[in-house]
GURO-713084 format. One record per residue (C-alpha): residue in one letter; z, x, y. Coordinates in nm, 3 decimals, always signed. Layout:
N
<'a',<Z,X,Y>>
...
***
This chain:
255
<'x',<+0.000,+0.000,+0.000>>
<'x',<-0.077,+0.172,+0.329>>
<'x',<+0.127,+0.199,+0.585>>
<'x',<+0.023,+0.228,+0.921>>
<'x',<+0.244,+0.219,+1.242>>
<'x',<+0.146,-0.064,+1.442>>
<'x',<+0.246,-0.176,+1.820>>
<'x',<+0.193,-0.523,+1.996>>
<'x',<+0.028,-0.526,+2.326>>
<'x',<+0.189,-0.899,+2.511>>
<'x',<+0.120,-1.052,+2.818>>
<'x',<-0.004,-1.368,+2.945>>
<'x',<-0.351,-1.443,+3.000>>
<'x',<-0.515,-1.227,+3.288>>
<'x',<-0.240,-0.996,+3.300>>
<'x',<-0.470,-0.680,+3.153>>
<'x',<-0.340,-0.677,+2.817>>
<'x',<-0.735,-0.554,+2.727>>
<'x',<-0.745,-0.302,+2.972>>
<'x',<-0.409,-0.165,+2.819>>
<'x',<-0.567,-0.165,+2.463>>
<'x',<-0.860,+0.012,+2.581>>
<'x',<-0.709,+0.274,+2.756>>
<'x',<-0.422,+0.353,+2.509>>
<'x',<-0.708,+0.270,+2.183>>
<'x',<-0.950,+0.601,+2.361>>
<'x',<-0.631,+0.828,+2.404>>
<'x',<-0.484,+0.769,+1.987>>
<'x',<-0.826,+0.851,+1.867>>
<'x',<-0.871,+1.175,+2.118>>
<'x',<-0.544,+1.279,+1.902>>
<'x',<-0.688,+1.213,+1.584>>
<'x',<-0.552,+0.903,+1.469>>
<'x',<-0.805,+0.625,+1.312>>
<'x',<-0.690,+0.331,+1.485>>
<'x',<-0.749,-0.048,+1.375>>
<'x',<-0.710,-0.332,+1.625>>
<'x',<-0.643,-0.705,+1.598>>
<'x',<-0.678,-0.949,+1.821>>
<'x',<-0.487,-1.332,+1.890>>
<'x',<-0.698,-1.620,+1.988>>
<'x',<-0.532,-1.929,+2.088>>
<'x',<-0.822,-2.116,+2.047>>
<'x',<-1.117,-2.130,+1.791>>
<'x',<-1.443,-1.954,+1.943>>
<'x',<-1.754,-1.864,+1.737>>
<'x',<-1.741,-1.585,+1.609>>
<'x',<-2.152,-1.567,+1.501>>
<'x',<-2.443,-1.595,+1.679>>
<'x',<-2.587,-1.929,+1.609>>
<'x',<-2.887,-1.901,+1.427>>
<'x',<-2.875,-1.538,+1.318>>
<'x',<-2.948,-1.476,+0.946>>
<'x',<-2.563,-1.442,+0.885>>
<'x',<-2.470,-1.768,+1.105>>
<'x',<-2.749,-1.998,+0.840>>
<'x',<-2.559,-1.843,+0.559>>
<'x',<-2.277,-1.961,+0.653>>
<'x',<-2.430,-2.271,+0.769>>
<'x',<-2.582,-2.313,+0.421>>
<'x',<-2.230,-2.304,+0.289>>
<'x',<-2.080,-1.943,+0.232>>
<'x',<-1.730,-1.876,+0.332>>
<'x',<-1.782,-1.533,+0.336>>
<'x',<-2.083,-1.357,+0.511>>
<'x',<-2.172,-0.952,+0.580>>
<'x',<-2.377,-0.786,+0.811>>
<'x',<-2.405,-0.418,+0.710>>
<'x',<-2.636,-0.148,+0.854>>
<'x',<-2.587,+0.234,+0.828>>
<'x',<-2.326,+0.310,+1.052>>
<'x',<-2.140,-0.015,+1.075>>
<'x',<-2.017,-0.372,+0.913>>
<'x',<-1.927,-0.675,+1.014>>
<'x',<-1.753,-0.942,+0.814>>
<'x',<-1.731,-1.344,+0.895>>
<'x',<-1.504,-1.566,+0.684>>
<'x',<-1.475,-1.895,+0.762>>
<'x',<-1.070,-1.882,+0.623>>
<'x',<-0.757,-1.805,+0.752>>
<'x',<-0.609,-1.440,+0.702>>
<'x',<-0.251,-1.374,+0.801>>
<'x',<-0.146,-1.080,+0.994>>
<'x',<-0.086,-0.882,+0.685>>
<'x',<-0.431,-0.957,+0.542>>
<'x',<-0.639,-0.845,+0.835>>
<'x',<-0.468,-0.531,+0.895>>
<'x',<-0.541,-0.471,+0.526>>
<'x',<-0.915,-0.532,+0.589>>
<'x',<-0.887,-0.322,+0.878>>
<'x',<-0.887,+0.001,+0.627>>
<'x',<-0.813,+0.304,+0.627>>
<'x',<-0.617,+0.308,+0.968>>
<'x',<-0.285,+0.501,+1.068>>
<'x',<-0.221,+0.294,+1.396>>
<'x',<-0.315,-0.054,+1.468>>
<'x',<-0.321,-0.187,+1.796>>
<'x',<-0.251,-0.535,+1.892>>
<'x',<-0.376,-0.788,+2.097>>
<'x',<-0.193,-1.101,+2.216>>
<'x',<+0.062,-1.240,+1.898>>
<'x',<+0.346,-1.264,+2.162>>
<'x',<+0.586,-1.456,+1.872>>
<'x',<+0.582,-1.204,+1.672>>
<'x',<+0.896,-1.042,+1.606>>
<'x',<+0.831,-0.796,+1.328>>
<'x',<+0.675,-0.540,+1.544>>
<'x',<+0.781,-0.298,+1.818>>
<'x',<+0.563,-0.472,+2.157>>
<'x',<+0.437,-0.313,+2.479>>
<'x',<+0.494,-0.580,+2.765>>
<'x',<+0.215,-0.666,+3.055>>
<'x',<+0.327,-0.864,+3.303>>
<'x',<+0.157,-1.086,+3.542>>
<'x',<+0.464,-1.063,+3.754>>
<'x',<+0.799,-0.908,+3.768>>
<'x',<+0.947,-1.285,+3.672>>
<'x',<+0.729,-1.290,+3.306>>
<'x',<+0.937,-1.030,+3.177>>
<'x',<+1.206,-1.196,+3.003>>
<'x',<+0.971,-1.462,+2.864>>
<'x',<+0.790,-1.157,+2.687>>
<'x',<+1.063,-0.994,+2.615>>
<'x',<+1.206,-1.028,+2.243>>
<'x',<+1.426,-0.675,+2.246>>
<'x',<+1.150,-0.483,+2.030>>
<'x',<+0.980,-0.389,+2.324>>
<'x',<+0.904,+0.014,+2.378>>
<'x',<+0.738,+0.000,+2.714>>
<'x',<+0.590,-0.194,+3.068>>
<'x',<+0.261,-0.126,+3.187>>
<'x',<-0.011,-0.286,+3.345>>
<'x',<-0.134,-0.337,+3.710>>
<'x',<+0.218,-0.401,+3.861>>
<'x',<+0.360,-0.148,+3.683>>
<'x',<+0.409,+0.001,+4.031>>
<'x',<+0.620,-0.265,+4.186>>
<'x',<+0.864,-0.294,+3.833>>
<'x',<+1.222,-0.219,+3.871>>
<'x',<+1.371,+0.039,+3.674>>
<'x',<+1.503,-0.080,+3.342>>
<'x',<+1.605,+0.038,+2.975>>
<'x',<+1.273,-0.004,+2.951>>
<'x',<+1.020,+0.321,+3.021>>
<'x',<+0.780,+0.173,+3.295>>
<'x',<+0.451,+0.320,+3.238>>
<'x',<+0.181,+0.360,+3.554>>
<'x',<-0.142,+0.148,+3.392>>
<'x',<-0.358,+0.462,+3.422>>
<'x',<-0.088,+0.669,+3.217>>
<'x',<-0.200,+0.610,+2.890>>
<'x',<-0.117,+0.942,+2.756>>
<'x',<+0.268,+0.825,+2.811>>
<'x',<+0.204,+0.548,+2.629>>
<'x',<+0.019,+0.695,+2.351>>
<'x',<+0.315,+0.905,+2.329>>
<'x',<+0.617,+0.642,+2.320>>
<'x',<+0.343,+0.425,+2.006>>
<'x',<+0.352,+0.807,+1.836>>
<'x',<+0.762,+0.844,+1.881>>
<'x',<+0.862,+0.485,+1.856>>
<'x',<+0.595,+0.243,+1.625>>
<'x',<+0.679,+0.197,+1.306>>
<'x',<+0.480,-0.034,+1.059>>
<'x',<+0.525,-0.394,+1.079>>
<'x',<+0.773,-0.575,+0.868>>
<'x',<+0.703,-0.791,+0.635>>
<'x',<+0.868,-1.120,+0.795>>
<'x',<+1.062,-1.181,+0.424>>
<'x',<+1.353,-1.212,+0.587>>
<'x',<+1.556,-1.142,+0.235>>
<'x',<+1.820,-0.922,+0.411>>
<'x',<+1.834,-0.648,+0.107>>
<'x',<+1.803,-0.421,+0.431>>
<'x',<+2.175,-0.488,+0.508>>
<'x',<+2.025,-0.705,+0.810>>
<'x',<+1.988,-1.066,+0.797>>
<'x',<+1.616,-1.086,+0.929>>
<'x',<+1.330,-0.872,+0.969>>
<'x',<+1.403,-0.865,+1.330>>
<'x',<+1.716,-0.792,+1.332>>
<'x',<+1.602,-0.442,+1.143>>
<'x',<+1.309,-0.388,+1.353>>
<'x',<+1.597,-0.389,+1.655>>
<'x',<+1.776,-0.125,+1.468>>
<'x',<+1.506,+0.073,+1.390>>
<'x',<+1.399,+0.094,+1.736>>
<'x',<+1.768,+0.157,+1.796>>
<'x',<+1.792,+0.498,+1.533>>
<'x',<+2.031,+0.262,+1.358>>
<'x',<+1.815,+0.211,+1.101>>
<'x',<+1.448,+0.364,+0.940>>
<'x',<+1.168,+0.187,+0.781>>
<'x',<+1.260,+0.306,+0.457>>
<'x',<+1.568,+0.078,+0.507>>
<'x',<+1.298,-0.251,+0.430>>
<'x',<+1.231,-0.294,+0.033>>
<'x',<+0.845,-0.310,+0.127>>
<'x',<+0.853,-0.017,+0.239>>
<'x',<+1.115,+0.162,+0.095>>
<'x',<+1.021,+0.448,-0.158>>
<'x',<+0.918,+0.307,-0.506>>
<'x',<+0.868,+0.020,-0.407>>
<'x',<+0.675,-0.239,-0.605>>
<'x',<+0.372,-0.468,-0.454>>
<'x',<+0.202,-0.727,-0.547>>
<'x',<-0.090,-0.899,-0.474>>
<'x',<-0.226,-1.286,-0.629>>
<'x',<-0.597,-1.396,-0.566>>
<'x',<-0.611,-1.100,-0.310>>
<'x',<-0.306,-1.161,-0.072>>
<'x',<+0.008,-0.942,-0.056>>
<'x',<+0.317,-1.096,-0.139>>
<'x',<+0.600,-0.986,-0.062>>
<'x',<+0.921,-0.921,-0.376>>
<'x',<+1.321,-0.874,-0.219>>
<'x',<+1.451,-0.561,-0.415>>
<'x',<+1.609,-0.777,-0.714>>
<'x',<+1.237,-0.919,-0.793>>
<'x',<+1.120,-0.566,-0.739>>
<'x',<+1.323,-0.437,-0.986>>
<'x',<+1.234,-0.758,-1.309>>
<'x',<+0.856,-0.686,-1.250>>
<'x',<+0.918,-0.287,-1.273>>
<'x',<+1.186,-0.277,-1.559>>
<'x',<+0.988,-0.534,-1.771>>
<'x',<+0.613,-0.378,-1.704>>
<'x',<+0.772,-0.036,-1.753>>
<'x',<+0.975,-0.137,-2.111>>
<'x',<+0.634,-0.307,-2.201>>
<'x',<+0.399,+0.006,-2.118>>
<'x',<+0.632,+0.286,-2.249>>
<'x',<+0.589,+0.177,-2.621>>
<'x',<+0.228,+0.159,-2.576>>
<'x',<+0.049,+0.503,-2.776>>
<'x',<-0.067,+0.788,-2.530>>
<'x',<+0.169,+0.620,-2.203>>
<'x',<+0.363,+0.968,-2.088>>
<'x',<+0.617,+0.961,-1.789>>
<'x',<+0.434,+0.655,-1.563>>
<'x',<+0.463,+0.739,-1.216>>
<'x',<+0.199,+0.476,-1.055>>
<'x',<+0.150,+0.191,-1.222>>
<'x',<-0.158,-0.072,-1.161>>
<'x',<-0.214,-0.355,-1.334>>
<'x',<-0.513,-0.621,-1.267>>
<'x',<-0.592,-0.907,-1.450>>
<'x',<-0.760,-1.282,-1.436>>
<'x',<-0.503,-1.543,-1.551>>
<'x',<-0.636,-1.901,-1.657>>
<'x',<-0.443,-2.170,-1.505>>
<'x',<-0.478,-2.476,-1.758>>
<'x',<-0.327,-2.777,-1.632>>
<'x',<-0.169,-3.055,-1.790>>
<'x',<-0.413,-3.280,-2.101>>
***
């Protein structure tokens, strides 16, 4: 399961948040890290061009269309992917960057405010930094206030303080009693990442038709101890130490 750090760029609408994601986006991948992003639309917007070849698939009935030409890809699916999902299909990334997703409390967040006054409403205690075009006029805070045109200070508080977003199980094997409430102490030093039992070392993952699903540590350990009793009396199985299993189960319901 990869792991990359990821950091949630909030604001209301015409605030800049795009600006901020292009800027801080250019200086992460002059440093060498292959960043993904993701972006929150409240509303539903085409995302094909009507008529194209991959718009009359669709059209014709496909939920699941590709574009691909020698140097790039592009994917439509006419489905909903969680958060988790898409930064999965994002690929091989070490950093994604964020867009919009202003109730989401799993990840650290970089506030842009409008005004001075929007700050508390975007505030939800994982946030690492302000920027934007009023940046200028903020008053000092706990918070590092970051010039809009600084984005090398903000690349460097996502390299320090990101970590990879939680996993919103909420099953409080961390010692926390909510995802957020670790996030907050990881942000904090009072806790690391390796504190969550997704991402904690040896941990176990699963996936059905596709989509991660998150186990608490208990589950974690039934799958392992049961797959692992099963597999070390099979012939020619010496000291597992990654273990992938894949298989197409029949569902038969009732006569």
């Amino acid at each position: 399961m990869s792991n990359p750090k990821a950091v949630a760029i909030v604001g209301f609408k015409g605030a800049g948040k795009t600006q901020v994601v292009e800027g801080l986006v250019r200086e992460l991948v002059s440093r060498g890290h292959r960043v993904g992003t993701l972006k929150h639309a409240s509303q539903t917007h085409t995302l094909d061009t009507p008529g194209k070849d991959t718009a009359r698939h669709r059209k014709a009935g496909s939920i699941a269309s590709a574009i691909l030409t020698s140097t790039s890809a592009a994917v439509f699916l006419d489905y909903y992917l969680s958060i988790d999902e898409a930064v999965e299909k994002l690929g091989s990334v070490n950093i994604v960057v964020l867009e919009g997703f202003k109730s989401l409390d799993t990840v650290s967040r970089i506030i842009v405010p409008r005004a001075s006054d929007e700050i508390e409403a975007l505030a939800n205690g994982l946030e690492i930094a302000l920027t934007g075009p009023i940046a200028g006029n903020l008053t000092p805070s706990n918070v590092p206030i970051i010039p809009l045109e600084d984005f090398g200070g903000l690349a460097d508080i996502v390299e320090a303080r990101a970590f990879p977003m939680l996993s919103g199980l909420n099953c409080g094997d961390c010692g926390y009693d909510n995802c957020k409430k670790l996030a907050t102490a990881i942000l904090s030093g009072e806790a690391k990442i390796e504190d969550c039992v997704v991402w904690s070392a040896g941990a176990a993952s699963l996936k059905v038709n596709g989509k991660q699903v998150p186990m608490n540590r208990f589950v974690q350990d039934v799958v392992k101890n049961i797959l692992l009793g099963v597999i070390l009396t099979l012939k020619g199985v010496e000291e597992p130490k990654r273990v992938e299993i894949v298989f197409e189960s029949e569902v038969h319901k009732g006569e």
